[in-house]
mmCIF file of the N, C-alpha and C atoms, coordinates in Angstrom:
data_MODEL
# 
_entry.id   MODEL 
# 
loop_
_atom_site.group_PDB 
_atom_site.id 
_atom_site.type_symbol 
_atom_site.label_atom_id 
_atom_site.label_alt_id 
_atom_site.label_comp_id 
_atom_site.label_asym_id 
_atom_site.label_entity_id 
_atom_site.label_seq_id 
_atom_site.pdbx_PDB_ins_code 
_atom_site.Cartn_x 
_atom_site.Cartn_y 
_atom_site.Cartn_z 
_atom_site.occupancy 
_atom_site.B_iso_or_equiv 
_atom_site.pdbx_formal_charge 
_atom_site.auth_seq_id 
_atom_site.auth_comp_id 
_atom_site.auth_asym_id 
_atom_site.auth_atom_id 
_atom_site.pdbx_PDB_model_num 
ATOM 1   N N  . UNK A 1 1  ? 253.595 214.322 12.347 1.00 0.00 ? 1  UNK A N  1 
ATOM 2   C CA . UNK A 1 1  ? 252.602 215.163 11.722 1.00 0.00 ? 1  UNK A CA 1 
ATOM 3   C C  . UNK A 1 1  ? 251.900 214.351 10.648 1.00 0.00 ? 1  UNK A C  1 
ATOM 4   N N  . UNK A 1 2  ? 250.391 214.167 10.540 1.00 0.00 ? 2  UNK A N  1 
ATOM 5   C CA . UNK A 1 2  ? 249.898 213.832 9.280  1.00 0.00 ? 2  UNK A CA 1 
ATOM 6   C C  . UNK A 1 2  ? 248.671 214.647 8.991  1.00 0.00 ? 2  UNK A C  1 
ATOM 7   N N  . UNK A 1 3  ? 248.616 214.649 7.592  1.00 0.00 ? 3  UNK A N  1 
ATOM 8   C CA . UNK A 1 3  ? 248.244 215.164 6.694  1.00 0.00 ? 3  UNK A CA 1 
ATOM 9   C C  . UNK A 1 3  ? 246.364 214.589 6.668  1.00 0.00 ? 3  UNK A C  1 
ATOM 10  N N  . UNK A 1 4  ? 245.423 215.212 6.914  1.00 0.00 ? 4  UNK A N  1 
ATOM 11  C CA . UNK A 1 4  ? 243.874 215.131 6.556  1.00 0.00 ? 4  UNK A CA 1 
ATOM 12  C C  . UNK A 1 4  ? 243.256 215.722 5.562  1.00 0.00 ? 4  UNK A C  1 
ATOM 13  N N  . UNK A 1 5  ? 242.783 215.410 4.315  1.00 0.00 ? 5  UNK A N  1 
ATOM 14  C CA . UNK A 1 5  ? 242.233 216.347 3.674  1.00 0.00 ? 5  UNK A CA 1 
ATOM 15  C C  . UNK A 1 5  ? 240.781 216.232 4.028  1.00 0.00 ? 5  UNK A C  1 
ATOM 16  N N  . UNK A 1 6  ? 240.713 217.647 3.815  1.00 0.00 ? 6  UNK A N  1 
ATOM 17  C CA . UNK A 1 6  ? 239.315 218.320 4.249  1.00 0.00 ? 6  UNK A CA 1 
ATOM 18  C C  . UNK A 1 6  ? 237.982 217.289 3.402  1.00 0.00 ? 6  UNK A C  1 
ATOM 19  N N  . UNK A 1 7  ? 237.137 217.325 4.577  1.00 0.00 ? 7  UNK A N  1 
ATOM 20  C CA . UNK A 1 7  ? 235.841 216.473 3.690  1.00 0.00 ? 7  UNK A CA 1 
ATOM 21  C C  . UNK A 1 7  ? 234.897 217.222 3.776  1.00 0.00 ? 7  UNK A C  1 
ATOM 22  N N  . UNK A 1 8  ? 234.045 216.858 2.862  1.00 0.00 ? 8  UNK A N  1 
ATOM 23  C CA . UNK A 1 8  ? 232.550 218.329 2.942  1.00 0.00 ? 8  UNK A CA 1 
ATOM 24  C C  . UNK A 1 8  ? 231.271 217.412 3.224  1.00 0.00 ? 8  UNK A C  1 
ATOM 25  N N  . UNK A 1 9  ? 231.234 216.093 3.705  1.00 0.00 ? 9  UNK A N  1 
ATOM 26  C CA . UNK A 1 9  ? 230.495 215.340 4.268  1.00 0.00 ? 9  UNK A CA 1 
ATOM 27  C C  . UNK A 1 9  ? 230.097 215.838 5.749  1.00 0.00 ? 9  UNK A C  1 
ATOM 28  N N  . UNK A 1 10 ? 229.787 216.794 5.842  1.00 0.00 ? 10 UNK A N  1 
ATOM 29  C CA . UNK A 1 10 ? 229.351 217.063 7.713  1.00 0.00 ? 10 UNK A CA 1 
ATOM 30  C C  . UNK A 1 10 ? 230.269 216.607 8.221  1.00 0.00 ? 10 UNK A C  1 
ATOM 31  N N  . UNK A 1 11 ? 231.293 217.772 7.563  1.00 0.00 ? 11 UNK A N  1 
ATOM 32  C CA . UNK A 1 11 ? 232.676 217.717 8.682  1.00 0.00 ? 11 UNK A CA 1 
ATOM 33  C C  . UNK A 1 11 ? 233.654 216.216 8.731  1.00 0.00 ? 11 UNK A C  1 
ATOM 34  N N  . UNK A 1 12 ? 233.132 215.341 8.280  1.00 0.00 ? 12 UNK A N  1 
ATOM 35  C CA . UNK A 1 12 ? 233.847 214.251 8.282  1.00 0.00 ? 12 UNK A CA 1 
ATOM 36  C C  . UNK A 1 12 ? 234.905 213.940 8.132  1.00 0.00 ? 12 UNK A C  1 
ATOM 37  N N  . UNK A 1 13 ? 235.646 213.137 8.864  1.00 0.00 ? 13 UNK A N  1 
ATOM 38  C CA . UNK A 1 13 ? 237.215 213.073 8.269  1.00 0.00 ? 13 UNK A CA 1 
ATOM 39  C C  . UNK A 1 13 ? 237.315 211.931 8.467  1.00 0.00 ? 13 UNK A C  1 
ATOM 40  N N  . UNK A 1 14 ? 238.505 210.902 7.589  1.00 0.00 ? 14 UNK A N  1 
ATOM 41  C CA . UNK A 1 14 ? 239.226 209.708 7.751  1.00 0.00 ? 14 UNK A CA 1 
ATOM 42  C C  . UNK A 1 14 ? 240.771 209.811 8.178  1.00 0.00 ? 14 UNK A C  1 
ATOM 43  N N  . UNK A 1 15 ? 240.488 209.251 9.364  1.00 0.00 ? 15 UNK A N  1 
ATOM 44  C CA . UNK A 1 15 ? 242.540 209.269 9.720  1.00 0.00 ? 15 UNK A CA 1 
ATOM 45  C C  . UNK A 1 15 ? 242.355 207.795 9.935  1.00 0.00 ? 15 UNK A C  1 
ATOM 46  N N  . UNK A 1 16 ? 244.018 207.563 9.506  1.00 0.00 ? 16 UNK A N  1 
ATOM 47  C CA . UNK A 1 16 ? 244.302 206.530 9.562  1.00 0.00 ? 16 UNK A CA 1 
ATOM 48  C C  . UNK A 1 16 ? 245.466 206.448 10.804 1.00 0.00 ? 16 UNK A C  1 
ATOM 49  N N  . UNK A 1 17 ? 245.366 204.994 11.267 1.00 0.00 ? 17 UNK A N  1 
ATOM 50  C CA . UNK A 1 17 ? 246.320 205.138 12.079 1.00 0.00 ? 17 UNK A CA 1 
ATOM 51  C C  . UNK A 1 17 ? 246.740 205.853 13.286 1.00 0.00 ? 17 UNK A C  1 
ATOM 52  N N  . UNK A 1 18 ? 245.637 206.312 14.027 1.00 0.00 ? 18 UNK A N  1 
ATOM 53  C CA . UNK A 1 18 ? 245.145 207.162 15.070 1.00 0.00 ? 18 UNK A CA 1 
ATOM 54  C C  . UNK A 1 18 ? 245.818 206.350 16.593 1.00 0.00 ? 18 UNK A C  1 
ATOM 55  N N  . UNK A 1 19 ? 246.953 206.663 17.270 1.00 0.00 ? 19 UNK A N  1 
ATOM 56  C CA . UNK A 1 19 ? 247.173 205.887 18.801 1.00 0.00 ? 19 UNK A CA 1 
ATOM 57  C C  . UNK A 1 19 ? 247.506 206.990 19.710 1.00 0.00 ? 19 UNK A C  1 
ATOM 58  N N  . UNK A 1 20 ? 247.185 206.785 20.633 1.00 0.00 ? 20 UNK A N  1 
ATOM 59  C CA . UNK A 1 20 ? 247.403 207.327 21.976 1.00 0.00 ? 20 UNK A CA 1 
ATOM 60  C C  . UNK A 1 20 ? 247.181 208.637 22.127 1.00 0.00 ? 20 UNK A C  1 
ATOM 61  N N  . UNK A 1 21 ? 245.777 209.004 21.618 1.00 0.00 ? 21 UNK A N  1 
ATOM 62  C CA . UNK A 1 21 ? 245.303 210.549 21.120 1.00 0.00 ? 21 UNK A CA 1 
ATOM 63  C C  . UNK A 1 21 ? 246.447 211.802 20.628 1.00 0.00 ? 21 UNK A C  1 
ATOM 64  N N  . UNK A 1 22 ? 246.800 211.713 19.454 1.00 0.00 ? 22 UNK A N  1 
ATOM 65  C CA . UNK A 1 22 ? 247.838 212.718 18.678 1.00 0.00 ? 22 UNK A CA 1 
ATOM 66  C C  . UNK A 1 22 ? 246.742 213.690 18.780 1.00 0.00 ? 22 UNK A C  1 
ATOM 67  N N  . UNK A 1 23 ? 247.281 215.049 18.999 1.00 0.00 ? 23 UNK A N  1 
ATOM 68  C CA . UNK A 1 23 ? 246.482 216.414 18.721 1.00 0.00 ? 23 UNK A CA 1 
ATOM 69  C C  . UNK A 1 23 ? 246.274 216.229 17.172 1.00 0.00 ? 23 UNK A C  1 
ATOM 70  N N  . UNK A 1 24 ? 245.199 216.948 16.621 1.00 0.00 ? 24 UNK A N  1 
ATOM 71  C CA . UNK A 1 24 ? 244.311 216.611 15.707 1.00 0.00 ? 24 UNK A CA 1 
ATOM 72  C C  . UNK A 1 24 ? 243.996 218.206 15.098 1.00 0.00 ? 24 UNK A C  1 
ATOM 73  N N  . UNK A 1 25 ? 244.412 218.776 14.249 1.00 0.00 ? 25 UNK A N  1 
ATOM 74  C CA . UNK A 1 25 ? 243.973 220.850 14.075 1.00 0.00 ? 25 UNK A CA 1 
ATOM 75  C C  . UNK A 1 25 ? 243.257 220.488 13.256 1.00 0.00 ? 25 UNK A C  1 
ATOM 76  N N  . UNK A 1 26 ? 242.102 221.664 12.800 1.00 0.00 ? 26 UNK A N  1 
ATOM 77  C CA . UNK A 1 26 ? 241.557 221.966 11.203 1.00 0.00 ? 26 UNK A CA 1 
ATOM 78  C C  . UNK A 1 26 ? 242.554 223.185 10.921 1.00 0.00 ? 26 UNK A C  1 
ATOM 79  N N  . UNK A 1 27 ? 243.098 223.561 9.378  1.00 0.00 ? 27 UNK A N  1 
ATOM 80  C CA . UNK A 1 27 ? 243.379 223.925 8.858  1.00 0.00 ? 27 UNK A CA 1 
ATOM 81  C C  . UNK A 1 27 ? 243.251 224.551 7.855  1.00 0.00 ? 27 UNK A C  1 
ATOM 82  N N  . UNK A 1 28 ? 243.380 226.051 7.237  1.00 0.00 ? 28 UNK A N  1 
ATOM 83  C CA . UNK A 1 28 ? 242.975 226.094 5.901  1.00 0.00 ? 28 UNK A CA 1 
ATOM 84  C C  . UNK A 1 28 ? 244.018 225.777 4.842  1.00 0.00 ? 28 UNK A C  1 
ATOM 85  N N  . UNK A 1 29 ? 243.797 226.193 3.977  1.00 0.00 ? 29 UNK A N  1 
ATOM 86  C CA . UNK A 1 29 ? 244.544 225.667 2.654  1.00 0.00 ? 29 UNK A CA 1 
ATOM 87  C C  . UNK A 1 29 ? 246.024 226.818 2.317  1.00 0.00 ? 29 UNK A C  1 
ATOM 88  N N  . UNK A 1 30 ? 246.392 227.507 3.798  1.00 0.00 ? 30 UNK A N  1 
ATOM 89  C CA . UNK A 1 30 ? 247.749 227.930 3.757  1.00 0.00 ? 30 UNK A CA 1 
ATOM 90  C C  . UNK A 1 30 ? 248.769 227.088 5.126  1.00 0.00 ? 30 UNK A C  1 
ATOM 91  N N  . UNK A 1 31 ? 247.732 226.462 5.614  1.00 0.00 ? 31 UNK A N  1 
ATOM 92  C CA . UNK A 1 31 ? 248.187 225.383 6.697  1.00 0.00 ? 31 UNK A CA 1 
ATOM 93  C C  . UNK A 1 31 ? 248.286 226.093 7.807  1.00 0.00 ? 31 UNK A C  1 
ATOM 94  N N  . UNK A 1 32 ? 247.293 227.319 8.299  1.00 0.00 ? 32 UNK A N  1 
ATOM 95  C CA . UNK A 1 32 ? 246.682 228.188 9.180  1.00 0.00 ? 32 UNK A CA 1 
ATOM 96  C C  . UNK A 1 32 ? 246.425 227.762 9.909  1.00 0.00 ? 32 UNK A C  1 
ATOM 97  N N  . UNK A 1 33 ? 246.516 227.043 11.047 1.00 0.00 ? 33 UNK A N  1 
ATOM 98  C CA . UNK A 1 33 ? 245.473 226.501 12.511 1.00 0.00 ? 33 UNK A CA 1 
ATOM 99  C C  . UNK A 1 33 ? 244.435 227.113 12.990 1.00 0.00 ? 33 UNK A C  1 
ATOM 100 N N  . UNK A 1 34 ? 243.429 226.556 12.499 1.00 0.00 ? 34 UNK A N  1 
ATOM 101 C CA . UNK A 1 34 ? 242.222 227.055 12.919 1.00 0.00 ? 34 UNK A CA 1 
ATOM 102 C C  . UNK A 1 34 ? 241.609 226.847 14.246 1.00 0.00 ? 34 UNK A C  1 
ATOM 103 N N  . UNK A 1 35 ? 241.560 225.537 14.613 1.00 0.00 ? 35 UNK A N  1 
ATOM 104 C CA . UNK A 1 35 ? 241.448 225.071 15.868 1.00 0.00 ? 35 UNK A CA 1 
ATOM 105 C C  . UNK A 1 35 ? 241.953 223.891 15.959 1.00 0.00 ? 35 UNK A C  1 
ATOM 106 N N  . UNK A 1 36 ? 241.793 223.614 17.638 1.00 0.00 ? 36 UNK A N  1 
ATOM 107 C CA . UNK A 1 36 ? 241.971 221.520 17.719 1.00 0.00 ? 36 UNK A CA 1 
ATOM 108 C C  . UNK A 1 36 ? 240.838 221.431 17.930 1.00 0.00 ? 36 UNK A C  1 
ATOM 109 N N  . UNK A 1 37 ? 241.011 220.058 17.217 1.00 0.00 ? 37 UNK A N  1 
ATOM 110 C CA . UNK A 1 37 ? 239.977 218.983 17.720 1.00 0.00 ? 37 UNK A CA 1 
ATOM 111 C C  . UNK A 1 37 ? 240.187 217.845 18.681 1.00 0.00 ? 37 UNK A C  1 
ATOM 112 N N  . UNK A 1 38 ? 238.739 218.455 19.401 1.00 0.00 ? 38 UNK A N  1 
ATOM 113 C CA . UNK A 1 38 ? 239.623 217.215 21.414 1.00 0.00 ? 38 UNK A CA 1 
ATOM 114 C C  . UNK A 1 38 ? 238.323 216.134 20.774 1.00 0.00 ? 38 UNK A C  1 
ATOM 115 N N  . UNK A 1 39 ? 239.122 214.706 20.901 1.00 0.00 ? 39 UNK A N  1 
ATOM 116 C CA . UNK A 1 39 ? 238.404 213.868 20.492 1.00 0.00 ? 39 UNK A CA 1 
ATOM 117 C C  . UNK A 1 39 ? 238.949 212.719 21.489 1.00 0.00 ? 39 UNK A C  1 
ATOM 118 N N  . UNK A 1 40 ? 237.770 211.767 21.570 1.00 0.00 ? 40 UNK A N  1 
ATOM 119 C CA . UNK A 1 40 ? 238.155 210.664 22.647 1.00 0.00 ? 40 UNK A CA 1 
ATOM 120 C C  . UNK A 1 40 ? 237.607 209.234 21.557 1.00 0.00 ? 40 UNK A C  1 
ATOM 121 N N  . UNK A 1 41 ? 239.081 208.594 21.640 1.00 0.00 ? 41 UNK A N  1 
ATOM 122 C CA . UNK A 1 41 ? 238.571 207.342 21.150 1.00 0.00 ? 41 UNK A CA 1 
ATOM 123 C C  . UNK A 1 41 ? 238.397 206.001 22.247 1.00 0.00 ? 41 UNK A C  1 
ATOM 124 N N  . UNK A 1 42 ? 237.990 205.340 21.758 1.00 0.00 ? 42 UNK A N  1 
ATOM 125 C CA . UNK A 1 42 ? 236.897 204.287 22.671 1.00 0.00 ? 42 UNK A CA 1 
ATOM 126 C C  . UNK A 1 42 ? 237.892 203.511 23.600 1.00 0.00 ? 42 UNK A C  1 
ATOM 127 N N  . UNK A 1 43 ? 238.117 202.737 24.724 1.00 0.00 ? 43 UNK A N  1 
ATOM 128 C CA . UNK A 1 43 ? 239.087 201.966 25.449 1.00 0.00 ? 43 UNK A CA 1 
ATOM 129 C C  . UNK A 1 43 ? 239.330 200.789 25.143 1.00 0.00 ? 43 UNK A C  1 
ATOM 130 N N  . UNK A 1 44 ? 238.174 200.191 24.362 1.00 0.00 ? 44 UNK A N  1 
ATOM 131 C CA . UNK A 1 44 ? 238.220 198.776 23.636 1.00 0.00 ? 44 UNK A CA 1 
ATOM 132 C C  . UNK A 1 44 ? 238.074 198.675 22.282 1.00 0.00 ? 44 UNK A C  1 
ATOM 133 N N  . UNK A 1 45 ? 238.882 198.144 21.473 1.00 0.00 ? 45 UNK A N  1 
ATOM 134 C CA . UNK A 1 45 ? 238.800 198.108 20.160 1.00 0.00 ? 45 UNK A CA 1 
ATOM 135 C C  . UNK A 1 45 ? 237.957 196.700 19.266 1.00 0.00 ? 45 UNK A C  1 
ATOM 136 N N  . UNK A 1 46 ? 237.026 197.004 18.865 1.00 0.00 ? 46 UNK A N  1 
ATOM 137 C CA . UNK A 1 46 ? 236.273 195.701 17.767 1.00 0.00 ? 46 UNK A CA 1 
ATOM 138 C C  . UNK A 1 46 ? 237.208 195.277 17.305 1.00 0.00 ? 46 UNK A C  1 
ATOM 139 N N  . UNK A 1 47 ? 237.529 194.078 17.154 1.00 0.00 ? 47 UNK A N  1 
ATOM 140 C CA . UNK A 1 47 ? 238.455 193.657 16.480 1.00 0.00 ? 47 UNK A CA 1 
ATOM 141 C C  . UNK A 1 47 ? 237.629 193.306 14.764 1.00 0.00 ? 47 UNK A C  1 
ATOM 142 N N  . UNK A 1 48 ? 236.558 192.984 14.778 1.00 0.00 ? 48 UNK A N  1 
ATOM 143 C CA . UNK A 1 48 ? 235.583 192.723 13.922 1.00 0.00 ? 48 UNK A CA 1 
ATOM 144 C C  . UNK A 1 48 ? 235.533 193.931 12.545 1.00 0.00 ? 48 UNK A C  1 
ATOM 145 N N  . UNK A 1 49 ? 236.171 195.193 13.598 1.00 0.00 ? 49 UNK A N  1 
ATOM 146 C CA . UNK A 1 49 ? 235.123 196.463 13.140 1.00 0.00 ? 49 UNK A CA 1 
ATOM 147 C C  . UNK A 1 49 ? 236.358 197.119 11.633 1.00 0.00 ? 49 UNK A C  1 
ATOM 148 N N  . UNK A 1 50 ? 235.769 197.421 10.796 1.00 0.00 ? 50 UNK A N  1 
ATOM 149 C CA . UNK A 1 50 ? 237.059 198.181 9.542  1.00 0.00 ? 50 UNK A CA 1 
ATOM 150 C C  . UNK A 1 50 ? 237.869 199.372 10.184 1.00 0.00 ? 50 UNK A C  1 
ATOM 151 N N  . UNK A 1 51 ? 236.815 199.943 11.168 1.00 0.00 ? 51 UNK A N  1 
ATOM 152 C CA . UNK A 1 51 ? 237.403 201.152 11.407 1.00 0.00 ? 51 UNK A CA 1 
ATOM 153 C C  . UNK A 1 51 ? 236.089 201.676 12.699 1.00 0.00 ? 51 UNK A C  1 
ATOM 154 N N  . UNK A 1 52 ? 236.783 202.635 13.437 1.00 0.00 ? 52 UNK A N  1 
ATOM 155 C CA . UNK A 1 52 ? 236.220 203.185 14.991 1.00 0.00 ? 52 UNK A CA 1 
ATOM 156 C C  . UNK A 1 52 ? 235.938 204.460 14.447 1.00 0.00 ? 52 UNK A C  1 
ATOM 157 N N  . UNK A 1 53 ? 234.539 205.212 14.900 1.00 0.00 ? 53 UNK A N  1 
ATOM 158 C CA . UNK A 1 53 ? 233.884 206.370 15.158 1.00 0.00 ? 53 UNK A CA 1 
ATOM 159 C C  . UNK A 1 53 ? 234.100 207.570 16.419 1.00 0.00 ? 53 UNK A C  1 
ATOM 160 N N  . UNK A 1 54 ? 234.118 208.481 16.535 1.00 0.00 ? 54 UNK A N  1 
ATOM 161 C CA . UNK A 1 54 ? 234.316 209.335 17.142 1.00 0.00 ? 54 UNK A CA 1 
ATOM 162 C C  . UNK A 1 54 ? 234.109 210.558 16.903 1.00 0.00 ? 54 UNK A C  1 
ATOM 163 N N  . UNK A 1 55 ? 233.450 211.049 18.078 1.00 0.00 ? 55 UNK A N  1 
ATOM 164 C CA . UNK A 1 55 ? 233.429 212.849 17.800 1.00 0.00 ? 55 UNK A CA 1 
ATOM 165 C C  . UNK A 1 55 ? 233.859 213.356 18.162 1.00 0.00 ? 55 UNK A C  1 
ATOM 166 N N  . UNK A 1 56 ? 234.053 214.253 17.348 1.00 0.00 ? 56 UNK A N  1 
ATOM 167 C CA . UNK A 1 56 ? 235.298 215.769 17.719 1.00 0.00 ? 56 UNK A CA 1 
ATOM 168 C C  . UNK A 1 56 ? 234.426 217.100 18.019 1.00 0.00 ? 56 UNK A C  1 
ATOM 169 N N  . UNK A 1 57 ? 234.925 218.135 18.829 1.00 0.00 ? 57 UNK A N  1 
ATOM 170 C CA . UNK A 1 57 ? 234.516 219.496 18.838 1.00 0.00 ? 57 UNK A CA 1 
ATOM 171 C C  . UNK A 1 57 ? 235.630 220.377 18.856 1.00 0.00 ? 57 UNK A C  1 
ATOM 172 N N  . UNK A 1 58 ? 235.605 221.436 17.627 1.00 0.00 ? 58 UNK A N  1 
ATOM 173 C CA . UNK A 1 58 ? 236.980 222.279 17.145 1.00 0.00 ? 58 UNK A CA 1 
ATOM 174 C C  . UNK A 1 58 ? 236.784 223.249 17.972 1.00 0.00 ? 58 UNK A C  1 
ATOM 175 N N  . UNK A 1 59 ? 237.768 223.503 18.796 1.00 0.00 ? 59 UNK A N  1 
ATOM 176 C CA . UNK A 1 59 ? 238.029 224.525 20.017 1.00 0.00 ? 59 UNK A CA 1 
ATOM 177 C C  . UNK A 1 59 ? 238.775 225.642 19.688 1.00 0.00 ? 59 UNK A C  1 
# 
């Protein structure tokens, strides 16, 4: 289980440490499951890159 705090940047979030697609919830602030988020990360990784992009849609 890890922990995301909520961002108010257009939904934005930073996870760290993301492998082999872990289910992903939003939550409110009693730790309520609001929805998942189905997200697909990329098959090849930048090695160049700080960090990988991806979009989510909360179901």
């Amino acid at each position: 289980r890890q922990r995301v705090d909520y961002s108010v940047d257009s939904g934005r979030v930073f996870i760290t440490d993301v492998g082999d697609n872990p289910a992903l919830y939003a939550a409110d602030d009693d730790m309520n499951r609001l929805c998942r988020i189905h997200y697909t990360l990329q098959k090849t990784q930048d090695k160049e890159a700080f960090y990988e992009t991806a979009k989510g849609v909360c179901q």
